[in-house]
One Martini backbone bead per residue (centre of mass of N, CA, C, O) as a GRO file, in nm:
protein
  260
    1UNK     BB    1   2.399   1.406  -0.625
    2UNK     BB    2   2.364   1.434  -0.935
    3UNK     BB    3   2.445   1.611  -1.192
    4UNK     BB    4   2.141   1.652  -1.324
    5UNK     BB    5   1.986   1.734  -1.093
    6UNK     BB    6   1.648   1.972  -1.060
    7UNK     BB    7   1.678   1.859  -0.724
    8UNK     BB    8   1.618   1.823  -0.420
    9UNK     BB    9   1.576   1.604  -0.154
   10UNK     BB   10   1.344   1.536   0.069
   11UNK     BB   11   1.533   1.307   0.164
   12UNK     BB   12   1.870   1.313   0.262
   13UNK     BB   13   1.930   0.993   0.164
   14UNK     BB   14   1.891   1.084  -0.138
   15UNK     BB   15   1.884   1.050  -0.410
   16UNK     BB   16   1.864   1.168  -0.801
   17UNK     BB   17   1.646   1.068  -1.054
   18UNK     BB   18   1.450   1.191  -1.298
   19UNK     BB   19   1.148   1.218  -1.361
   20UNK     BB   20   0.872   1.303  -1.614
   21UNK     BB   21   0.638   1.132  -1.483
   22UNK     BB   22   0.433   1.376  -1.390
   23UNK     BB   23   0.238   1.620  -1.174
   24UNK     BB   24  -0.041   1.804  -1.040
   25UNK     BB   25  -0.220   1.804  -0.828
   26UNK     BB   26  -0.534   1.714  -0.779
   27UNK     BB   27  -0.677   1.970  -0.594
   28UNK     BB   28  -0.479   2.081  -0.390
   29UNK     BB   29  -0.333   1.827  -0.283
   30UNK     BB   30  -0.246   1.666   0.001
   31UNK     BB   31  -0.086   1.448   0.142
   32UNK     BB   32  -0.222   1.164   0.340
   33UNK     BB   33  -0.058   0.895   0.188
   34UNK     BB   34   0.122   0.557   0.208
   35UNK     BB   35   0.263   0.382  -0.066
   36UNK     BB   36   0.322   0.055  -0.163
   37UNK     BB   37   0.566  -0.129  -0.340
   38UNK     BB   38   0.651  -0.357  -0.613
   39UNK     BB   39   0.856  -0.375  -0.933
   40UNK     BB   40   0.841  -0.683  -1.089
   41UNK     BB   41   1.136  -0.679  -1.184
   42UNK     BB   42   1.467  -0.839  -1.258
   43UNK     BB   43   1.541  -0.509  -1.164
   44UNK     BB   44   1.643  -0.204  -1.022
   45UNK     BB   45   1.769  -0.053  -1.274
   46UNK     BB   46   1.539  -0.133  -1.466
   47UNK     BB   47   1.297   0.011  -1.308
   48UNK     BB   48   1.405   0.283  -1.293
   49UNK     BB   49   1.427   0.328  -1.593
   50UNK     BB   50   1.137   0.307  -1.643
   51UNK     BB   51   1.015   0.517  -1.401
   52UNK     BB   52   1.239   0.731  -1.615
   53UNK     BB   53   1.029   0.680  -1.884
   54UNK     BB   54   0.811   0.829  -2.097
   55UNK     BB   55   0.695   0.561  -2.203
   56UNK     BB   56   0.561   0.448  -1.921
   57UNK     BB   57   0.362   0.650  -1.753
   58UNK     BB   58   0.555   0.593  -1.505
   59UNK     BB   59   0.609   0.718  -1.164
   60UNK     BB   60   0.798   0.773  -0.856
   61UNK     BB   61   0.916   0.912  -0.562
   62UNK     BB   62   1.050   0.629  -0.506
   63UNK     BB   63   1.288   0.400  -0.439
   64UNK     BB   64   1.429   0.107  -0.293
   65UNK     BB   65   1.725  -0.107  -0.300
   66UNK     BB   66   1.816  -0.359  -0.173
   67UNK     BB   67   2.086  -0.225  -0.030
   68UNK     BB   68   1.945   0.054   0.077
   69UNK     BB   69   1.902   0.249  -0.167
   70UNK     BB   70   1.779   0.572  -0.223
   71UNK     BB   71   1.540   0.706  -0.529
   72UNK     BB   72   1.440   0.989  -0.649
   73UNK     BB   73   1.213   1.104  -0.890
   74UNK     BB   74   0.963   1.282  -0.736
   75UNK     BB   75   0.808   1.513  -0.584
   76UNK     BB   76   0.588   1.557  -0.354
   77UNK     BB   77   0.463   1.755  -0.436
   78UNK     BB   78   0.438   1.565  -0.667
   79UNK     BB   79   0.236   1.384  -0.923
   80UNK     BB   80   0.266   1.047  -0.921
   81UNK     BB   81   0.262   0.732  -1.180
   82UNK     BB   82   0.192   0.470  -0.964
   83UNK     BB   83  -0.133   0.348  -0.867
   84UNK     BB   84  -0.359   0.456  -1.057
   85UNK     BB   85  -0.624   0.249  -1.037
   86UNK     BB   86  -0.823   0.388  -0.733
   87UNK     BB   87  -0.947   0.365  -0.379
   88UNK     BB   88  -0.974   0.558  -0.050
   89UNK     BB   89  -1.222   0.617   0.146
   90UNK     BB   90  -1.384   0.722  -0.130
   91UNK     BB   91  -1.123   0.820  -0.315
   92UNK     BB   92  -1.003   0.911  -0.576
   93UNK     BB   93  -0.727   0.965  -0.722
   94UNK     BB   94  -0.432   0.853  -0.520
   95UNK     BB   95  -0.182   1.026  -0.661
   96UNK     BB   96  -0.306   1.311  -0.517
   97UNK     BB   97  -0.280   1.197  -0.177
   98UNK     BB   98   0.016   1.053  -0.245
   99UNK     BB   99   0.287   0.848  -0.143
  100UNK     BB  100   0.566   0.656  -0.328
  101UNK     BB  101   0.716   0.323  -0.310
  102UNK     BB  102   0.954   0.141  -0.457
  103UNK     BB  103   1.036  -0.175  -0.461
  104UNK     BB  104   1.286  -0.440  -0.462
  105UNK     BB  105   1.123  -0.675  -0.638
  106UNK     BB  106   1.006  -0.952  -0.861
  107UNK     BB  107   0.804  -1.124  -0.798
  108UNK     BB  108   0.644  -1.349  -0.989
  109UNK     BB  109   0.945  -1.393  -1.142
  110UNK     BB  110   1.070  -1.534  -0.836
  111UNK     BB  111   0.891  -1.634  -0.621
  112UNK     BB  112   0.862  -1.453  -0.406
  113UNK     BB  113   1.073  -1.285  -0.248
  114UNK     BB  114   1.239  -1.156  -0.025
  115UNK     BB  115   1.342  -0.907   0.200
  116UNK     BB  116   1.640  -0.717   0.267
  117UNK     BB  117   1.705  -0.562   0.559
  118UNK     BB  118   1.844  -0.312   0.399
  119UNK     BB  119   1.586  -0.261   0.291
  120UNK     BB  120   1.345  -0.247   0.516
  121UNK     BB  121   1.525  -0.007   0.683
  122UNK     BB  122   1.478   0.199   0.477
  123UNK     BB  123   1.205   0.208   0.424
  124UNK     BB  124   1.143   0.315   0.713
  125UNK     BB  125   1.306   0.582   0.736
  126UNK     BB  126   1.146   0.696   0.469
  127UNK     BB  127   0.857   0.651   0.635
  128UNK     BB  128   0.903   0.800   0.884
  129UNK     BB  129   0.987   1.068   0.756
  130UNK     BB  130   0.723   1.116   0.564
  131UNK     BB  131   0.507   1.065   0.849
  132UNK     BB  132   0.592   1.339   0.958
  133UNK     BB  133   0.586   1.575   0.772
  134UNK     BB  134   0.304   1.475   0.649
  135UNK     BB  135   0.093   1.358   0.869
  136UNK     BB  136   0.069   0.991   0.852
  137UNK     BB  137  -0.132   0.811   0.929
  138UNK     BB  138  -0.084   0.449   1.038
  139UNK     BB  139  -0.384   0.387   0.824
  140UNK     BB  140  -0.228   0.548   0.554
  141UNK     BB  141  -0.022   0.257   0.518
  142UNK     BB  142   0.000   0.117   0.203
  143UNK     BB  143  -0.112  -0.091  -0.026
  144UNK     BB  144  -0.156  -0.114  -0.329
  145UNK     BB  145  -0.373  -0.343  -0.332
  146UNK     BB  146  -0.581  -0.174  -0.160
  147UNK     BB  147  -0.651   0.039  -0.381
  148UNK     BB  148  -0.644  -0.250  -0.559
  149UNK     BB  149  -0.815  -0.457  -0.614
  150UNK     BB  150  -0.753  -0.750  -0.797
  151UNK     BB  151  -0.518  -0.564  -0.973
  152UNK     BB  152  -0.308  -0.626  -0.708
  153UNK     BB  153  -0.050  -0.746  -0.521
  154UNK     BB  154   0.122  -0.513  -0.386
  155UNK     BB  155   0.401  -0.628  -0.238
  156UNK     BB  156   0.265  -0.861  -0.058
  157UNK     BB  157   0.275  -1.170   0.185
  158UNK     BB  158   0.575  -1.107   0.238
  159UNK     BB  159   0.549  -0.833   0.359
  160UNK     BB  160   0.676  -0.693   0.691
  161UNK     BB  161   0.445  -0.519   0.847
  162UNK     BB  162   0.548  -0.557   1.129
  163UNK     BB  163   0.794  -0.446   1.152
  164UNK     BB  164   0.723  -0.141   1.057
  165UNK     BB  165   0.548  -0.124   1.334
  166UNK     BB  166   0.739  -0.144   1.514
  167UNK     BB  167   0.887   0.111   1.407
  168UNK     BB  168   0.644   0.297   1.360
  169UNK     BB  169   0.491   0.167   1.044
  170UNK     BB  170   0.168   0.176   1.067
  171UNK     BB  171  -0.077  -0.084   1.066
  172UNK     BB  172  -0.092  -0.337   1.336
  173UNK     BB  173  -0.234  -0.643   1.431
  174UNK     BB  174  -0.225  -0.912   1.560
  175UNK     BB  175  -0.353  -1.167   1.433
  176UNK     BB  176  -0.561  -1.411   1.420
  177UNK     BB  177  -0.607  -1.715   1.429
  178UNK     BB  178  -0.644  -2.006   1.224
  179UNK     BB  179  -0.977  -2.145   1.231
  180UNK     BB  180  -1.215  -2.303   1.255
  181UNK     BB  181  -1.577  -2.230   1.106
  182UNK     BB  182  -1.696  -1.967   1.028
  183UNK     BB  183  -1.808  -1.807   0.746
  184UNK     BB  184  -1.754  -1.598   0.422
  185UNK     BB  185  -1.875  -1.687   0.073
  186UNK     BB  186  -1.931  -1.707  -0.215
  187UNK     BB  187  -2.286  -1.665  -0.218
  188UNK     BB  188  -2.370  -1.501   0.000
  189UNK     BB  189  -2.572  -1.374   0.226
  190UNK     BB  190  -2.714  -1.117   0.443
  191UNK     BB  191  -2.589  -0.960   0.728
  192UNK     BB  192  -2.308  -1.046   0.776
  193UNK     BB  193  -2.201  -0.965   0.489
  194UNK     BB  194  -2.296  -0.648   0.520
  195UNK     BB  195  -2.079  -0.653   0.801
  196UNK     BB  196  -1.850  -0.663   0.654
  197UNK     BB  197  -1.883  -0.490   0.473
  198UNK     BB  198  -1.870  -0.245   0.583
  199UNK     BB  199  -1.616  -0.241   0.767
  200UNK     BB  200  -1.398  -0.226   0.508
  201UNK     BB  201  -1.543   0.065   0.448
  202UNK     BB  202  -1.456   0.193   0.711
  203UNK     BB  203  -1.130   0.117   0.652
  204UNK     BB  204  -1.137   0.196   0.291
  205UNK     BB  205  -1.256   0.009   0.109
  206UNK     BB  206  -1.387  -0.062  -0.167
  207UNK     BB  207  -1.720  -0.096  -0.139
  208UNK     BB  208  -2.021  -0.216  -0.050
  209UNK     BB  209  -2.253  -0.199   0.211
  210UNK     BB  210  -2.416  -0.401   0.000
  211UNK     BB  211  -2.451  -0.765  -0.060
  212UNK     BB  212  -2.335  -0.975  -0.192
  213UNK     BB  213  -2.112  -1.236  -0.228
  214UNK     BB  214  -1.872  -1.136  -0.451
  215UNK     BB  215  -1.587  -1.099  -0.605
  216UNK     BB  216  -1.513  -0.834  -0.533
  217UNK     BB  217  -1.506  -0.901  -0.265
  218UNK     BB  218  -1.284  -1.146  -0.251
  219UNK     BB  219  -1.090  -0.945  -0.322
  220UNK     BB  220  -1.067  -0.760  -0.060
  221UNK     BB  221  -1.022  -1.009   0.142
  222UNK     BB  222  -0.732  -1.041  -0.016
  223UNK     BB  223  -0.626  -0.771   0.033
  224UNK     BB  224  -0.631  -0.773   0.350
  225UNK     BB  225  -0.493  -1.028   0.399
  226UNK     BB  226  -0.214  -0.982   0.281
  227UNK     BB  227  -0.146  -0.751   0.490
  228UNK     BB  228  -0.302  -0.865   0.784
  229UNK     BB  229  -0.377  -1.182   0.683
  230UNK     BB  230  -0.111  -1.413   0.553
  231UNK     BB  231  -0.157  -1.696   0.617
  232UNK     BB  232  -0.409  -1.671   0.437
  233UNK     BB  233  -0.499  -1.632   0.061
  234UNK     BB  234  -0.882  -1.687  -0.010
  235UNK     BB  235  -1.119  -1.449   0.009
  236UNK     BB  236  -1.234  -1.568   0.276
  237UNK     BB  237  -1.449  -1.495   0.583
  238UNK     BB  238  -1.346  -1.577   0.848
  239UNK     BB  239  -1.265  -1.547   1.210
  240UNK     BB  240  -1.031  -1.438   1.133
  241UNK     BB  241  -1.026  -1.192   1.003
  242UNK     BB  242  -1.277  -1.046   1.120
  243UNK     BB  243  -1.115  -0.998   1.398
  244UNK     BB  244  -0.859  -0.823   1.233
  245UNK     BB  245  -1.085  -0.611   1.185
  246UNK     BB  246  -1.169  -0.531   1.457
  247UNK     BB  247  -0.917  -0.454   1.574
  248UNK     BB  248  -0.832  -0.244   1.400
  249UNK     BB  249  -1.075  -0.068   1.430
  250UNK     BB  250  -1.038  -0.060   1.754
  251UNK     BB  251  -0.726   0.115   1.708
  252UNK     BB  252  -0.789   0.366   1.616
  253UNK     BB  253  -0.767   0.727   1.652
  254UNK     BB  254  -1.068   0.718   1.583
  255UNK     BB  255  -1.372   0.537   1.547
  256UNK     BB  256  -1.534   0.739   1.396
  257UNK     BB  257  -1.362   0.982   1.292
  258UNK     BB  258  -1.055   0.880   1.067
  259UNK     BB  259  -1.033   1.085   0.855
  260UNK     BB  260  -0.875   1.325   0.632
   0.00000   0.00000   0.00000
């Protein structure tokens, strides 16, 4: 822990340079949900410093750094500026609910570059050790994309999520292969795209439950493929979509009723 450091951290392998940039969960909320980021920034170095100025109103309980070195900046306990605007489950301000891991990768800054494997590593470490203290159940492991459609793209679709499932951290089905057949896209109407929209938000995105196929629904369906049919994203809700997402929904630790 460096000299000026003004806390313990909360997770045993991690530096600390504190943020000012913070504040208190409202509503008494405790985590329980863990969002991932990249800082899309030309360096780590860089990015750390941002999100631990004054100025930038933005900052993480965490970075994780391409190295694989791990640096807490704002207390678990407390409300990190790293979500912004954006919804899950049917609840607003994110930022009250969870906790924030930024990750080192430069995103279209640099064309979209891969994660470092000792990068990925301490990534599943620190979320593993975190959704373990705070009962973070793994559909509750969250890209910012994901509560963030159309406004968001991180992780991206290049973000290892399998990788993290095998070691035990998020939601994961293997996708359903892309196929020729059957669509919904944008200008779609009837019952097929009313059943897309309630899947969606059966799983947590902001979507309303009917509706024509608007671009809104098709930022979530960017949003969702991203996450979890990252080989093709393009906003269609074709037969691997769908297939992908009834999996997923298959799979939860309750069907019925699984928000926390």
């Amino acid at each position: 822990m460096s000299a000026d450091a003004v806390f313990q951290p909360d997770y045993a392998g991690a530096e600390v340079a504190m943020s000012p940039n913070f504040g208190m969960r409202r509503g008494a909320r405790k985590p329980d949900a863990l969002i991932l980021h990249y800082t899309g920034m030309e360096t780590g170095e860089g990015a750390q410093a941002w999100l631990c100025d004054p100025r930038s109103e933005v900052s993480s309980h965490y970075i994780v750094h391409e190295d694989g070195r791990i640096v807490q900046m704002v207390r678990e306990a407390d409300r990190a500026w790293h979500a912004g605007r954006g919804s899950w489950g049917g609840v607003d301000d994110v930022n009250s609910f969870s906790i924030g891991i930024e990750i080192v990768n430069a995103g279209p800054l640099h064309g979209f570059p891969g994660f470092p494997d000792a990068q990925i590593e301490a990534v599943i470490r620190l979320s593993g050790d975190i959704c373990r203290r705070h009962r973070i159940f793994p559909h509750r492991v969250l890209a910012h994309s994901d509560t963030a459609p159309g406004r968001k793209i991180d992780p991206g679709e290049r973000f290892p999520w399998h990788v993290l499932a095998a070691a035990g951290v998020g939601h994961y089905v293997l996708p359903v292969p892309v196929t020729p057949g059957k669509i919904l896209q944008e200008g779609d109407r009837g019952a097929a795209v009313d059943g897309l929209r309630r899947m969606l938000a059966r799983y947590g995105y902001d979507v309303e439950k009917e509706g024509f196929f608007d671009p809104s629904l098709s930022a979530v369906v960017q949003a969702f493929q991203r996450h979890f049919r990252p080989a093709q994203v393009d906003g269609v809700a074709d037969l691997s979509t769908c297939g992908t997402l009834r999996g997923l929904l298959d799979s939860l630790p309750d069907a019925e009723n699984y928000s926390m």
